[in-house]
Z-matrix of the N, CA and C atoms (Angstrom, degrees):
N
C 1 1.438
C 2 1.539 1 106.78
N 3 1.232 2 121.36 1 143.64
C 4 1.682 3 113.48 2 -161.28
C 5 2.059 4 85.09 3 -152.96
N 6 1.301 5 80.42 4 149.61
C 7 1.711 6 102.26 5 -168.81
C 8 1.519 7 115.06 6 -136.00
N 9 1.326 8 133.76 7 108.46
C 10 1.142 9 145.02 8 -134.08
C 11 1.836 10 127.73 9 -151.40
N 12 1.106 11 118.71 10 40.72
C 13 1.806 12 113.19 11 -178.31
C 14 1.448 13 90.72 12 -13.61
N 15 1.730 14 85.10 13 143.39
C 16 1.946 15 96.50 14 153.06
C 17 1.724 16 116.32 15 -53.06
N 18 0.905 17 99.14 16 -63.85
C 19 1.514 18 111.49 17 -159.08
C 20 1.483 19 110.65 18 -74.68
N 21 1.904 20 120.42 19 13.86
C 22 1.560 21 119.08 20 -178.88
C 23 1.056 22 80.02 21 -112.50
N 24 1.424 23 87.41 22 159.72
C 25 1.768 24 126.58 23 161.03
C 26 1.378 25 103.77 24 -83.14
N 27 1.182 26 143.29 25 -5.62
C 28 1.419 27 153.39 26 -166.83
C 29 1.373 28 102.69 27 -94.53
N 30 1.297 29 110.36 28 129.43
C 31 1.674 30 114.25 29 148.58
C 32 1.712 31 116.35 30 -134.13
N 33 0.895 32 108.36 31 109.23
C 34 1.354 33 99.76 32 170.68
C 35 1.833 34 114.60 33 -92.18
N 36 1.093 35 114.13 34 145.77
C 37 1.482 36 158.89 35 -160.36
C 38 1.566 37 110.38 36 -103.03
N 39 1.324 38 137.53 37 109.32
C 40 1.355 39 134.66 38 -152.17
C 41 1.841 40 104.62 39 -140.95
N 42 1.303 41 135.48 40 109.89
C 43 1.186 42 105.51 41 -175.83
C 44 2.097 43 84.14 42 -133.15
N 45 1.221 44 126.45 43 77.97
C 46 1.063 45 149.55 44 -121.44
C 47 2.358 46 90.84 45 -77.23
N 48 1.909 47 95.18 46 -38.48
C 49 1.402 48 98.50 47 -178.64
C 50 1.726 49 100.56 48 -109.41
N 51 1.116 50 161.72 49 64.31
C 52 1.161 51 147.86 50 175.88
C 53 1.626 52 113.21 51 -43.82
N 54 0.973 53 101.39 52 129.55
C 55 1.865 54 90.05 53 166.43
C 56 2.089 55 88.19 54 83.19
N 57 1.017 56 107.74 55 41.31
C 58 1.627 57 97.75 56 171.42
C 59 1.685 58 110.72 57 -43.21
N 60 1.269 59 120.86 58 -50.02
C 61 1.586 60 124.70 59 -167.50
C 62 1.353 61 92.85 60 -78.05
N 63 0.935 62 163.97 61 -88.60
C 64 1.404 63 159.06 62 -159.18
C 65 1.869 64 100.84 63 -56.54
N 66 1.020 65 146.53 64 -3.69
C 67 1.745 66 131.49 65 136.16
C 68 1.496 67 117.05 66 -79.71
N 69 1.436 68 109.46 67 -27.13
C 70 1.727 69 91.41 68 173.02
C 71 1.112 70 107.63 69 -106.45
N 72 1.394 71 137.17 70 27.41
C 73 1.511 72 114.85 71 143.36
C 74 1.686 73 116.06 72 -128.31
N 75 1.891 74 106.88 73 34.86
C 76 1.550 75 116.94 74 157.88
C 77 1.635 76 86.31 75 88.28
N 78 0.886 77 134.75 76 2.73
C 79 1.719 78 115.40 77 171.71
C 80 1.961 79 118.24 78 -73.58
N 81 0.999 80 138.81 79 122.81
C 82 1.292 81 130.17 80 -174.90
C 83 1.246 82 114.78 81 -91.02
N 84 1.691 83 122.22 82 21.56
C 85 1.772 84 97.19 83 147.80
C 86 1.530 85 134.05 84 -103.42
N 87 1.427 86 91.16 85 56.87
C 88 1.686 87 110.65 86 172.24
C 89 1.461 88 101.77 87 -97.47
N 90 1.156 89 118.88 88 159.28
C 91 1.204 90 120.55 89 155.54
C 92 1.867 91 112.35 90 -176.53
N 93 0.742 92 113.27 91 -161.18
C 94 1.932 93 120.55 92 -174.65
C 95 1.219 94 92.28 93 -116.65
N 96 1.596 95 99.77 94 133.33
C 97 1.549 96 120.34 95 172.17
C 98 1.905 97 82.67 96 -111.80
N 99 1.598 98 90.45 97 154.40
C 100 1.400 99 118.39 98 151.10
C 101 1.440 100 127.45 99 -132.16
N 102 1.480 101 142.73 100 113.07
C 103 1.369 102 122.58 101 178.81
C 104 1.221 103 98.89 102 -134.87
N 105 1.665 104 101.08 103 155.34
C 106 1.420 105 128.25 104 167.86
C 107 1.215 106 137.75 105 -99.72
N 108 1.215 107 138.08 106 113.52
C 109 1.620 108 127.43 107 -171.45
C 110 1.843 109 89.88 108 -104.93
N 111 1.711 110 87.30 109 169.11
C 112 1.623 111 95.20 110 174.72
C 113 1.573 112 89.32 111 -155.88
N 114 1.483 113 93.85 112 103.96
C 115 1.712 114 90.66 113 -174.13
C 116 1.292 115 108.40 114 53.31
N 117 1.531 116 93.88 115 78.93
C 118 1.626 117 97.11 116 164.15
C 119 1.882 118 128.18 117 60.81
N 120 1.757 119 93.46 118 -25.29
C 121 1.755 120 80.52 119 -172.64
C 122 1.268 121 90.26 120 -120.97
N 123 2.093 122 105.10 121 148.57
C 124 1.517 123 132.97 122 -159.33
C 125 1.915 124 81.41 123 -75.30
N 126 1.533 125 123.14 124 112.42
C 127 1.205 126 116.67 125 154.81
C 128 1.457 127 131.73 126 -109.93
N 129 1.864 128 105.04 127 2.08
C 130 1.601 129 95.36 128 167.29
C 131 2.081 130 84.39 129 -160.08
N 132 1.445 131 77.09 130 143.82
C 133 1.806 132 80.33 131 174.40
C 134 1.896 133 92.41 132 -149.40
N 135 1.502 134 91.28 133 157.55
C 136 1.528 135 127.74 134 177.19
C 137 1.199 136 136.01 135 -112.20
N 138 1.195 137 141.64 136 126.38
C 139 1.229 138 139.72 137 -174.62
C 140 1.653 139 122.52 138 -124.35
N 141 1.161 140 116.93 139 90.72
C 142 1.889 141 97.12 140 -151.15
C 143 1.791 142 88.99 141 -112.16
N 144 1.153 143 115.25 142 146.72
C 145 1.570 144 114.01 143 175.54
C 146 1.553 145 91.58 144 -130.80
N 147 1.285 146 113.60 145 108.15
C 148 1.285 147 115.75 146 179.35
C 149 1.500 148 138.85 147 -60.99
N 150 1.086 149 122.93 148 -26.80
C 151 1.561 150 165.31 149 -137.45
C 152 2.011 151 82.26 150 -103.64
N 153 1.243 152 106.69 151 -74.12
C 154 1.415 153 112.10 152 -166.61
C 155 1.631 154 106.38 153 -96.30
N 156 1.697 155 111.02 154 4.87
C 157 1.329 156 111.86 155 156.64
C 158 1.694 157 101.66 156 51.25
N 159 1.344 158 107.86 157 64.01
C 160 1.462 159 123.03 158 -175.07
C 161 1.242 160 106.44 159 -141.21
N 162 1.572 161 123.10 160 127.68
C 163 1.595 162 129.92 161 -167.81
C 164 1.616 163 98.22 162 -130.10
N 165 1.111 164 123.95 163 95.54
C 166 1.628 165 108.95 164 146.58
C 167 1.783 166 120.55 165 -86.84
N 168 1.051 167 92.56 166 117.60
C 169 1.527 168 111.14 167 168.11
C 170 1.659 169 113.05 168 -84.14
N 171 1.259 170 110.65 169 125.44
C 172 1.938 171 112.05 170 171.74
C 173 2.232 172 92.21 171 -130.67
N 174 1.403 173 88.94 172 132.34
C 175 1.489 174 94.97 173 175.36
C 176 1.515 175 81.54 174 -138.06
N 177 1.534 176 102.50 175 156.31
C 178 1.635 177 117.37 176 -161.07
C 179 1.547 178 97.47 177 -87.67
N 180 1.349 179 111.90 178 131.27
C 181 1.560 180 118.01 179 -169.78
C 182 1.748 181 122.26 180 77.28
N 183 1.539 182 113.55 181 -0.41
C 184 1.103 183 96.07 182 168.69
C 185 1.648 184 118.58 183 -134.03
N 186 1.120 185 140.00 184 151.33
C 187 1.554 186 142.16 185 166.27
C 188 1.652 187 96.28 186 -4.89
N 189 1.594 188 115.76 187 139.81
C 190 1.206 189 115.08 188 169.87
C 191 2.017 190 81.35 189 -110.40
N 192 1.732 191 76.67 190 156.24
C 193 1.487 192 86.68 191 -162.33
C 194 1.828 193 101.86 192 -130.62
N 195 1.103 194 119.48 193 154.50
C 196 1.681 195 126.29 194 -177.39
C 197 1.814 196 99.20 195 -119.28
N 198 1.031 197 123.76 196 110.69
C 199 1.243 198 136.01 197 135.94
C 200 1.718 199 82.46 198 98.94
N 201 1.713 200 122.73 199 12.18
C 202 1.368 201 113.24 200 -168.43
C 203 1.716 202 120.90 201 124.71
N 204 1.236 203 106.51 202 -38.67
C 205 1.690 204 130.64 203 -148.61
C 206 1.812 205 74.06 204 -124.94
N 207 1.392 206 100.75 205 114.56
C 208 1.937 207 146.77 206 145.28
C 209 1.751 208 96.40 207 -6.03
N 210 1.319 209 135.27 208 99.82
C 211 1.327 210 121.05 209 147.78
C 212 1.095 211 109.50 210 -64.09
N 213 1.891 212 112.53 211 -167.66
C 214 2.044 213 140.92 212 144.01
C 215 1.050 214 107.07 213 -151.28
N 216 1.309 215 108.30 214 145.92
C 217 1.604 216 108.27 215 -179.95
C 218 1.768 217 86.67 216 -82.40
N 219 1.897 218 106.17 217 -175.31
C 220 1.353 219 105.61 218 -169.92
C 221 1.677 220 102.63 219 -89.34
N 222 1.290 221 99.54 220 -175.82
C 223 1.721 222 109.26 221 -174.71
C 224 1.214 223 137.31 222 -129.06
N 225 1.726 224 96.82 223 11.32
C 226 1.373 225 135.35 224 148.05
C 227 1.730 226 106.57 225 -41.50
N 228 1.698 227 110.15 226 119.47
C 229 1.128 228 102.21 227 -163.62
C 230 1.454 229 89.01 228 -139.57
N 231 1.582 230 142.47 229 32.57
C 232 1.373 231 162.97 230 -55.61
C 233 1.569 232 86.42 231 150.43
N 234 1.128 233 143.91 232 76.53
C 235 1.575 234 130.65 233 159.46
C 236 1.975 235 118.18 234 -47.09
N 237 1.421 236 76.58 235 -49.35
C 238 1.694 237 85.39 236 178.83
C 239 1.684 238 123.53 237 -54.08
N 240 1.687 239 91.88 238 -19.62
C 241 1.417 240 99.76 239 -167.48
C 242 1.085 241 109.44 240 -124.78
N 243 1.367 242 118.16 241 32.71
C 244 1.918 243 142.93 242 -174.21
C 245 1.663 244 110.53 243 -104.63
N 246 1.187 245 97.32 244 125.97
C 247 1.902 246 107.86 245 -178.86
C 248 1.687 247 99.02 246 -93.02
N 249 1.257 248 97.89 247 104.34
C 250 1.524 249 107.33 248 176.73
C 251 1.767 250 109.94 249 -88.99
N 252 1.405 251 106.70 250 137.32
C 253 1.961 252 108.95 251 -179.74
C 254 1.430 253 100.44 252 -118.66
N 255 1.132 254 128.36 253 122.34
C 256 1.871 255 135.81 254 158.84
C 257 1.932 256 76.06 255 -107.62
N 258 2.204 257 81.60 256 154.23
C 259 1.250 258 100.20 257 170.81
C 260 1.589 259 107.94 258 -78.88
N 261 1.424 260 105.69 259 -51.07
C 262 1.804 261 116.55 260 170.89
C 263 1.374 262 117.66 261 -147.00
N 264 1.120 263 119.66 262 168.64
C 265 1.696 264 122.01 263 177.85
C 266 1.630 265 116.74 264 -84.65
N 267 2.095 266 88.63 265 -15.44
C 268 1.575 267 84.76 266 -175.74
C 269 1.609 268 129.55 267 -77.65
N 270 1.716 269 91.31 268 0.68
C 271 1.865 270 89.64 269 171.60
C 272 1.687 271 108.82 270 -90.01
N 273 1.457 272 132.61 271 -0.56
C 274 1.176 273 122.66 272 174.83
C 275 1.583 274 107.26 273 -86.17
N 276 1.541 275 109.39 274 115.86
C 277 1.528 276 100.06 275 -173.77
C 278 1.655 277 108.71 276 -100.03
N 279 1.558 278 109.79 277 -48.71
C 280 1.388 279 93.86 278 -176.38
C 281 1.519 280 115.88 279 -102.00
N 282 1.438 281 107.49 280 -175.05
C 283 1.483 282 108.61 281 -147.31
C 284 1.045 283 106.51 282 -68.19
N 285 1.646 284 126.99 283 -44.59
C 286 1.636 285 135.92 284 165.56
C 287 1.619 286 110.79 285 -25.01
N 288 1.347 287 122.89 286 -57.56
C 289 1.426 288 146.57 287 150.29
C 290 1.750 289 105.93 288 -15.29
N 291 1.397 290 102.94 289 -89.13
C 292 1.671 291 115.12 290 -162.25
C 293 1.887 292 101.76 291 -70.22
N 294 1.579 293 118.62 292 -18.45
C 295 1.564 294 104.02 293 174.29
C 296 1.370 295 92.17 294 -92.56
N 297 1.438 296 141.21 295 -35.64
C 298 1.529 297 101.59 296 168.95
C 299 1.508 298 149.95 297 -38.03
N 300 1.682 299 77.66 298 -45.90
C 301 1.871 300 100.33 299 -179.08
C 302 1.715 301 83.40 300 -69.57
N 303 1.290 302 138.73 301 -80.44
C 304 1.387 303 124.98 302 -170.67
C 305 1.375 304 128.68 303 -25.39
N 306 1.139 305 132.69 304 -59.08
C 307 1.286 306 151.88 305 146.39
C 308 1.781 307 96.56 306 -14.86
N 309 1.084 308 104.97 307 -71.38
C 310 2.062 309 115.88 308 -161.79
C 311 1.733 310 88.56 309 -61.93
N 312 1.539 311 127.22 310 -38.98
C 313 0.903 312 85.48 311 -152.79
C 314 1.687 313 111.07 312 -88.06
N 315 1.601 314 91.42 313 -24.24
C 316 1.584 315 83.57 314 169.19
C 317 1.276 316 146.34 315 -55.40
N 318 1.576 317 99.33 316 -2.46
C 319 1.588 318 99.79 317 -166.04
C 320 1.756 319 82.88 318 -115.76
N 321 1.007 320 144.34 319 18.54
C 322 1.673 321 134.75 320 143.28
C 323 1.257 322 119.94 321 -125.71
N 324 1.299 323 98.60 322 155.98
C 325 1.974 324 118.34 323 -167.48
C 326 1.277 325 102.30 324 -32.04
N 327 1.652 326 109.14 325 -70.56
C 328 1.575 327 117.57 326 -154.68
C 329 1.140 328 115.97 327 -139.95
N 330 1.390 329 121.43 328 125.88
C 331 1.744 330 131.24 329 168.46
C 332 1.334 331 119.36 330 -94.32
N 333 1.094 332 105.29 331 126.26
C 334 1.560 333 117.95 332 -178.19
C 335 1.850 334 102.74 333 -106.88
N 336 1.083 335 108.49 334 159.06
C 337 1.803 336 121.18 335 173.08
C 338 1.308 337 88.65 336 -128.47
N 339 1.550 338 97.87 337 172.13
C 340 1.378 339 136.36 338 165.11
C 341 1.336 340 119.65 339 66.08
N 342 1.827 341 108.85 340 42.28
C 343 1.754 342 122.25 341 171.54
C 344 1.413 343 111.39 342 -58.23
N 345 1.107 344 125.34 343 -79.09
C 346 1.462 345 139.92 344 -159.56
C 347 1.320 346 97.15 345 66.74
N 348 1.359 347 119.66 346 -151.96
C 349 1.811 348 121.70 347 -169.60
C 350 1.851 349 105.79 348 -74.21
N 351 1.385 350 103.31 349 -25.50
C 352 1.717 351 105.03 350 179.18
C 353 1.628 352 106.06 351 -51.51
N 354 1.822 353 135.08 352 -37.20
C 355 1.321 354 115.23 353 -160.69
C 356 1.245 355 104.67 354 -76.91
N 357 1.327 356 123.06 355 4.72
C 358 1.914 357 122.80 356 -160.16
C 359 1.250 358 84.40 357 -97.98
N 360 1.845 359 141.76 358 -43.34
C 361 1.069 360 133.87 359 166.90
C 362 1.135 361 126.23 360 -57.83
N 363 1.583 362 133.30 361 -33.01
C 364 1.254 363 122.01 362 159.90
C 365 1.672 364 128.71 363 -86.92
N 366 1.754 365 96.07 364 18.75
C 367 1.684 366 101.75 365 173.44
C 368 1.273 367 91.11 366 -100.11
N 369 1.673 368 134.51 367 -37.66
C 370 1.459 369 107.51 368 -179.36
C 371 1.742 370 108.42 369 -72.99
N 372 1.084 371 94.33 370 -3.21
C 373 1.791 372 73.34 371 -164.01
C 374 1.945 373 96.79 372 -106.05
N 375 1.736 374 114.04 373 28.50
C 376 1.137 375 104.01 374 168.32
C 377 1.343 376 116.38 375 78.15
N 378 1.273 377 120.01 376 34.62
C 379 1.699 378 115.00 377 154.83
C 380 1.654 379 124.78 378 -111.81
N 381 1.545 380 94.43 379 -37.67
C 382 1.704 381 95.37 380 177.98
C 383 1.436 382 101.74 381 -130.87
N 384 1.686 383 104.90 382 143.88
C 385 1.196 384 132.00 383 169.01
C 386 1.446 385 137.10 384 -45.78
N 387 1.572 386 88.43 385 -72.56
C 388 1.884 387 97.64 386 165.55
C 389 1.203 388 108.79 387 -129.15
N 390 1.623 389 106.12 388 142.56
C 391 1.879 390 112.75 389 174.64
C 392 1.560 391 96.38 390 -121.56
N 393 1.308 392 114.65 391 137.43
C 394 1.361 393 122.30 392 -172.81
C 395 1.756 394 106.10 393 -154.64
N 396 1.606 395 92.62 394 128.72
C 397 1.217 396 106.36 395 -148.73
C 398 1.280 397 112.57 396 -131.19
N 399 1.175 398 125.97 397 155.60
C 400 2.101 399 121.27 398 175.73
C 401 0.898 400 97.10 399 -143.41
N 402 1.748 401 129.48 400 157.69
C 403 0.856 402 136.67 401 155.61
C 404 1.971 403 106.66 402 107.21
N 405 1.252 404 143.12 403 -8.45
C 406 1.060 405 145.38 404 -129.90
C 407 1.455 406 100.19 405 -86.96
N 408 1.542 407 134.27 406 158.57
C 409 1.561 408 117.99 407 153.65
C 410 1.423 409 107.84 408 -102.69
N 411 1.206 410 128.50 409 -165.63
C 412 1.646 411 122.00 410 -159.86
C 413 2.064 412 100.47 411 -96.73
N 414 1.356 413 104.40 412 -11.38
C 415 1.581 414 112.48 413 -174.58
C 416 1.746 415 95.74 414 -100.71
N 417 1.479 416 120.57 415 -3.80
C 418 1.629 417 105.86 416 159.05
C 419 1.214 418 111.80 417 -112.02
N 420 1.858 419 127.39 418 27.64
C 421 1.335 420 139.04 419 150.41
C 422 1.386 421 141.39 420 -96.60
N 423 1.545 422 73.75 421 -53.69
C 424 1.489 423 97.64 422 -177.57
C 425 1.753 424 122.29 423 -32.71
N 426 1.562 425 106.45 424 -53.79
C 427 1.513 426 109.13 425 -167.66
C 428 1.662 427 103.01 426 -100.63
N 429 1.228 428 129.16 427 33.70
C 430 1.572 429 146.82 428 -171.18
C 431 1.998 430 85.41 429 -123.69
N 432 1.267 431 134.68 430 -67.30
C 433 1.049 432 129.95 431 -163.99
C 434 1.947 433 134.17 432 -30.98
N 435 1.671 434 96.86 433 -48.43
C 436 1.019 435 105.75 434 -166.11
C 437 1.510 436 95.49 435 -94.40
N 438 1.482 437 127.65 436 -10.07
C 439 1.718 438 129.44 437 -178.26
C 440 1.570 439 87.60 438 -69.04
N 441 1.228 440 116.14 439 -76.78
C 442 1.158 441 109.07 440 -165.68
C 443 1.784 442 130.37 441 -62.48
N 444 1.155 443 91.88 442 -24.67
C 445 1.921 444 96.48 443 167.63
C 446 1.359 445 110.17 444 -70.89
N 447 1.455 446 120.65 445 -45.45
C 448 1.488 447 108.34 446 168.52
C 449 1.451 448 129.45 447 -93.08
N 450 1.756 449 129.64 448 33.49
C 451 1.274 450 133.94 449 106.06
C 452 1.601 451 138.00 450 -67.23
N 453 1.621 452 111.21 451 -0.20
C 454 1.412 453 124.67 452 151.16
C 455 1.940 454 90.91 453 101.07
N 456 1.448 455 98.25 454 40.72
C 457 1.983 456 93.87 455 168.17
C 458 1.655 457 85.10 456 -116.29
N 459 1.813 458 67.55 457 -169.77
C 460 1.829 459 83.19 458 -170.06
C 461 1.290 460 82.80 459 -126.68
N 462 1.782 461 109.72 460 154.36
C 463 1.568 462 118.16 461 168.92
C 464 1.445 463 98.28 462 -142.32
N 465 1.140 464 136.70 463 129.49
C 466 1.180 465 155.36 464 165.90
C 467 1.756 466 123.63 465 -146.28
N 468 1.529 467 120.02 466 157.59
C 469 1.177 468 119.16 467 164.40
C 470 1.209 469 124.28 468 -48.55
N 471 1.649 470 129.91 469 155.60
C 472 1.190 471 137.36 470 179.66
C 473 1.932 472 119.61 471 -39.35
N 474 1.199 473 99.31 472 -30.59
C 475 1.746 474 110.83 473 175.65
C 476 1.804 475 96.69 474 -91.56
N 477 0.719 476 151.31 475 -43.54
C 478 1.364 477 140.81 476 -170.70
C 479 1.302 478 127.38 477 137.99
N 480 1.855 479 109.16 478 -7.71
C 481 1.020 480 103.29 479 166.18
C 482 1.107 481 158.74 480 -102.74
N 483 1.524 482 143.42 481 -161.19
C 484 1.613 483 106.26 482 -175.20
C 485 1.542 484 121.78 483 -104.85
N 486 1.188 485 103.27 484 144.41
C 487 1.924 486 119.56 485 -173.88
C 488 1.489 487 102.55 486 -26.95
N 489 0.704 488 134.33 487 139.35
C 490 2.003 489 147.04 488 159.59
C 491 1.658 490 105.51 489 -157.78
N 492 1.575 491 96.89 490 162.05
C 493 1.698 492 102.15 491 -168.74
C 494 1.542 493 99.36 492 -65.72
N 495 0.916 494 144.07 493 45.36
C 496 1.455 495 129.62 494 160.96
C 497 1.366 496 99.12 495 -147.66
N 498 1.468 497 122.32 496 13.88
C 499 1.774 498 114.59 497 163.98
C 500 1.508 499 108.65 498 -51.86
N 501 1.348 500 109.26 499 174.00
C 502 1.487 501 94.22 500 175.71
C 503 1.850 502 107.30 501 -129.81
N 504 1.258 503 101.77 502 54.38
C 505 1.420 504 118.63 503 169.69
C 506 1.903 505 119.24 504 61.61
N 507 0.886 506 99.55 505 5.31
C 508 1.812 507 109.28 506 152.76
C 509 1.823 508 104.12 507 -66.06
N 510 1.043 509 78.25 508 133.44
C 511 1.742 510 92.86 509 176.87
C 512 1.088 511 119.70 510 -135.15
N 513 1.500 512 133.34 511 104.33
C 514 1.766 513 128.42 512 164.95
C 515 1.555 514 104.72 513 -106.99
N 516 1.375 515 115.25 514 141.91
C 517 1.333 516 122.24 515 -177.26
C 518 1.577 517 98.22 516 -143.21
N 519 0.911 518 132.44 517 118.53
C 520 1.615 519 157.34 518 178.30
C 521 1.691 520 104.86 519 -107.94
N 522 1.686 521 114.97 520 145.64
C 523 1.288 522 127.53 521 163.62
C 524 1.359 523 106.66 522 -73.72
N 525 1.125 524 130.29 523 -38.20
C 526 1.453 525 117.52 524 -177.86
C 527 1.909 526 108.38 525 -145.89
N 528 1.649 527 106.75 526 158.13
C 529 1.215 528 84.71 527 156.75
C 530 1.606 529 168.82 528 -2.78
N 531 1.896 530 86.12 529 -64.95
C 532 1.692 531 101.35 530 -167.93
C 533 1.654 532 96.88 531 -74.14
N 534 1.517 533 128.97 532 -28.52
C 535 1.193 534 116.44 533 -144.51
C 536 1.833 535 73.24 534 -93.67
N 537 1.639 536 124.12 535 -50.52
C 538 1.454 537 99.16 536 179.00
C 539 1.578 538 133.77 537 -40.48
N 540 0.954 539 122.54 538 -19.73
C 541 1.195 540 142.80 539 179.67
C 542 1.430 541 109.07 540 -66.16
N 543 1.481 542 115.99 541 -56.51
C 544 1.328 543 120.99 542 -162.19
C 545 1.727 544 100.10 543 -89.72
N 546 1.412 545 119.42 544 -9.53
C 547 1.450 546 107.45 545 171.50
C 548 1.555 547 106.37 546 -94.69
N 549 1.198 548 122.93 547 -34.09
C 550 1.473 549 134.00 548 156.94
C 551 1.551 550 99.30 549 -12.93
N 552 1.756 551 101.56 550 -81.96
C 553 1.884 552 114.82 551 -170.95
C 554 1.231 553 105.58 552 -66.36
N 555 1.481 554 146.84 553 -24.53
C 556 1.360 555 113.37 554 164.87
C 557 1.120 556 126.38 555 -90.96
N 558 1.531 557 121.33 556 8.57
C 559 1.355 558 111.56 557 157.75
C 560 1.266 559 130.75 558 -56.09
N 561 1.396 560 99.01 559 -59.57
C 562 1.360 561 134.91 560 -174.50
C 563 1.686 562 110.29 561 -35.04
């Protein structure tokens, strides 16, 4: 949902329940995204999970921060030795889809389920490696982008490039560079 005067350069980006299925059946990686574009580019996004009263803040160019206090994503650059999070398998529909995710997962340690917008908060703040995702709309991205770029990951579409409202909901998010890189080439 996105909110916009004619006459601003502002849009803000609202996805108020993230993770709808994981709040109505008591799971806590739901939470409220907020993001901002300014002309088109994501320059501040929010992640608040109320429950565990946890805020990552990402503003473009500066430290993304948790509760205030500076995250990093990790620096594990080790694919083999990378904790990968999907929210579920049930947004990968076609087969191109489910041998990617197959492919990713075999080539790292450990897969976790059931992120919703919470695993992007614990990728800036240094727990998991790669989050890889299908299915997304641009209001369960949008305010995830700049959290995690300003804990120093990379988030881009499945080809490499970067999220905008007409991505088409493939999601790779890496702690750093080197490991984006190396999920980049085994897609490919």
């Amino acid at each position: 949902m996105g909110f916009k005067r004619p006459e601003s350069r502002y849009t803000w980006v609202l996805d108020p329940i993230d993770g709808t299925l994981a709040f109505t059946t008591g799971k806590l990686s739901f939470g409220t995204l907020i993001g901002l574009l300014q002309d088109e580019e994501l320059i501040m996004g929010l992640i608040e999970q109320p429950i565990l009263q946890e805020r990552w803040l990402g503003i473009k160019g500066q430290p993304t921060t948790l509760n205030g206090k500076p995250v990093k994503t990790k620096s594990n650059t080790d694919l083999t030795r990378a904790v990968l999070s999907v929210t579920t398998t049930a947004t990968f529909k076609s087969e191109a889809q489910i041998a990617a995710l197959a492919k990713l997962q075999e080539a790292v340690q450990i897969t976790s389920f059931g992120g919703d917008c919470y695993h992007f908060g614990l990728m800036a703040s240094g727990s998991i490696d790669v989050i890889f995702e299908s299915g997304f709309q641009f209001y369960d991205f949008a305010a995830v982008v700049p959290v995690v770029e300003g804990a120093g990951g990379v988030i881009t579409d499945w080809q490499g490039k970067p999220l905008t409202r007409s991505s088409k909901g493939e999601i790779l998010a890496c702690a750093n560079k080197a490991l984006h890189e190396q999920v980049l080439k085994l897609l490919a």
